[in-house]
C-alpha positions in Angstrom: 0.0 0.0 0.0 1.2 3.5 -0.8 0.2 6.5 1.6 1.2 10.3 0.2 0.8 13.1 2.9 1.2 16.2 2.6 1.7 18.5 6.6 0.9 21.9 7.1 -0.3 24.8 5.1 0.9 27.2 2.8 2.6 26.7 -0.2 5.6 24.3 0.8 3.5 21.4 3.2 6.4 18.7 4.3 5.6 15.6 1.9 6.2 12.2 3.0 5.1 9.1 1.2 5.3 5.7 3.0 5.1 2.5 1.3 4.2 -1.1 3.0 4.7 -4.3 1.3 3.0 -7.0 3.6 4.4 -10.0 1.8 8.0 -8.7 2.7 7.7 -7.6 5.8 9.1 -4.4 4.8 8.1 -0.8 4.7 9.7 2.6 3.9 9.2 6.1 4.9 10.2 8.6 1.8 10.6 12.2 2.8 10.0 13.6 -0.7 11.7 17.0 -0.5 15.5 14.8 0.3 14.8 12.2 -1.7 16.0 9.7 1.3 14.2 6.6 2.8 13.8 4.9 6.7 13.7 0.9 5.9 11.5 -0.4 8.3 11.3 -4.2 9.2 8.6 -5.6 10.9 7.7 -9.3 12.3 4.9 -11.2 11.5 2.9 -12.5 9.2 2.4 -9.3 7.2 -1.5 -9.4 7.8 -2.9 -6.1 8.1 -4.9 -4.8 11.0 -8.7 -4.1 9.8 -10.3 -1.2 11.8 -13.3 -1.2 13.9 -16.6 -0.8 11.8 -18.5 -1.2 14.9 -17.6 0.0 18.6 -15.2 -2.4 20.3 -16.2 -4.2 23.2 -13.1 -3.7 25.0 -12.4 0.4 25.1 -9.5 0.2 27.2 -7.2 0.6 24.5 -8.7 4.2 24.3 -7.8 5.2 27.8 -4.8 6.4 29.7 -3.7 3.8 31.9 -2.8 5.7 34.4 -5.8 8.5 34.6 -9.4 6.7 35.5 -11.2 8.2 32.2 -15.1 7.2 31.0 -14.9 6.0 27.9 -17.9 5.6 25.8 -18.4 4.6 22.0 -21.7 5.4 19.4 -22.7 4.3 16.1 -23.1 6.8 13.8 -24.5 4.9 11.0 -23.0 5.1 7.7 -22.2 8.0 4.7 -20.4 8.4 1.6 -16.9 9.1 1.6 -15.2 10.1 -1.7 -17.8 7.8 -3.0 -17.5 4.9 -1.4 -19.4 3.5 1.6 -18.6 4.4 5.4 -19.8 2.9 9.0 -19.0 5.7 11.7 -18.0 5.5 15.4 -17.6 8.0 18.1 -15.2 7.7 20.8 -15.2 9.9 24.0 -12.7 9.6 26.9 -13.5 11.9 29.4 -10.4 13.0 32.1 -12.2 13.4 35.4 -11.4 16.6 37.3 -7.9 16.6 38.8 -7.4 13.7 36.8 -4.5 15.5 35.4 -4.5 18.5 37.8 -7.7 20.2 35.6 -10.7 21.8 37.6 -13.1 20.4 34.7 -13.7 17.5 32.7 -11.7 16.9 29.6 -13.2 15.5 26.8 -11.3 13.9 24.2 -13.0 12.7 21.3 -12.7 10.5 18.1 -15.2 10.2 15.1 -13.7 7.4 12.7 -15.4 6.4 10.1 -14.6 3.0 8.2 -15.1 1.6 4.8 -15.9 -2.1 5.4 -15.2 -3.1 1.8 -12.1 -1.8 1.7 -10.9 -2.4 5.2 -9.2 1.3 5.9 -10.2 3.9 7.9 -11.6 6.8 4.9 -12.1 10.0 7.6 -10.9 10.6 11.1 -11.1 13.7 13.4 -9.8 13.8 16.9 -10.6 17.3 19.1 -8.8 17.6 22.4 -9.0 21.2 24.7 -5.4 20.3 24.8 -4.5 19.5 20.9 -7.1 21.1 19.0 -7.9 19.2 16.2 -6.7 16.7 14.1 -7.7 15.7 10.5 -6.8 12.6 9.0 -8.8 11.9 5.0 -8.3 9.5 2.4 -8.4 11.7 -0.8 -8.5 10.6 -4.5 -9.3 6.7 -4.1 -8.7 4.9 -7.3 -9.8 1.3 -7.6 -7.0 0.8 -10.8 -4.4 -1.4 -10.7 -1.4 0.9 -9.8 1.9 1.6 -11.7 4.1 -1.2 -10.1 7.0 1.1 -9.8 4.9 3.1 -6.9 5.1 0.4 -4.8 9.0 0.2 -4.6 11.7 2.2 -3.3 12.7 5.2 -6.3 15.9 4.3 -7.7 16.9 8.1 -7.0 16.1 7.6 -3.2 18.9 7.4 -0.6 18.2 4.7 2.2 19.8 6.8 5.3 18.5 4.1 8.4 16.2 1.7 9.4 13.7 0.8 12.3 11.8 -1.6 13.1 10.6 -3.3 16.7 13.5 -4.6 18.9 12.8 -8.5 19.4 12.2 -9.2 22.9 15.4 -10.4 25.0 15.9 -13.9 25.2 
């Protein structure tokens, strides 16, 4: 799979493609404007984690371990998306007061919303007091059969390191 991005405004947004090839095991971040790559390296069995359609029944993964936050999920039902069909979720995880030394609730919300056909996550917006908010959208979907060449490192890029998760000590 091939992700573009583009961060910021104005007329020069940083640009960084990644590109993930599950039957490798192998992924690279490109940063576009120095033409250089991060190899990354990954164990498994290259099978891709499908987002939640529905809410999960287990929201602890959407709470701070350490603060005692609510967390709630809702349906939203679905919508179109660039054309292509979308179940929604909401998640809220609310920071009780002087959970973090605030004198009011915090609420930090997520609204995902998931294409089940094609297994990716089309739209998500997260809003925080502390944050602000953040905007993540799956533009210009094309169901073609891309140029092979996208889905391999450029020839002109420089490999300058590579990460990857540190296997557990033995």
């Amino acid at each position: 799979m091939r992700t573009e991005r583009s961060v910021g405004m104005g007329p020069n947004p940083f640009k960084t493609t990644t590109i993930d090839d599950p039957s490798t095991g192998e992924d690279y971040d490109l940063n576009v404007s120095r033409r250089t790559a991060m190899k990354g390296v990954f164990p498994g069995n290259g099978i891709h984690h499908v987002p939640e359609v529905d809410c999960p029944a287990d929201l602890s993964a959407y709470s701070s371990r350490d603060i005692k936050q609510q967390v709630t999920c809702e349906t939203l039902g679905t919508k179109e998306i660039e054309g292509i069909a979308a179940a929604g979720i909401r998640i809220t995880a609310v920071t009780p007061v002087g959970g973090i030394g605030n004198d009011k609730p915090i609420a930090h919300v997520t609204e995902q919303w998931t294409s089940p056909e094609l297994k990716i996550v089309l739209l998500q917006r997260t809003t925080s007091p502390q944050l602000g908010e953040t905007v993540t959208r799956i533009t210009k979907i094309s169901r073609e059969e891309p140029d092979p060449e996208l889905m391999h490192l450029p020839a002109d890029y420089r490999v300058t390191g590579q990460r990857g998760i540190i296997p557990a000590q033995q």
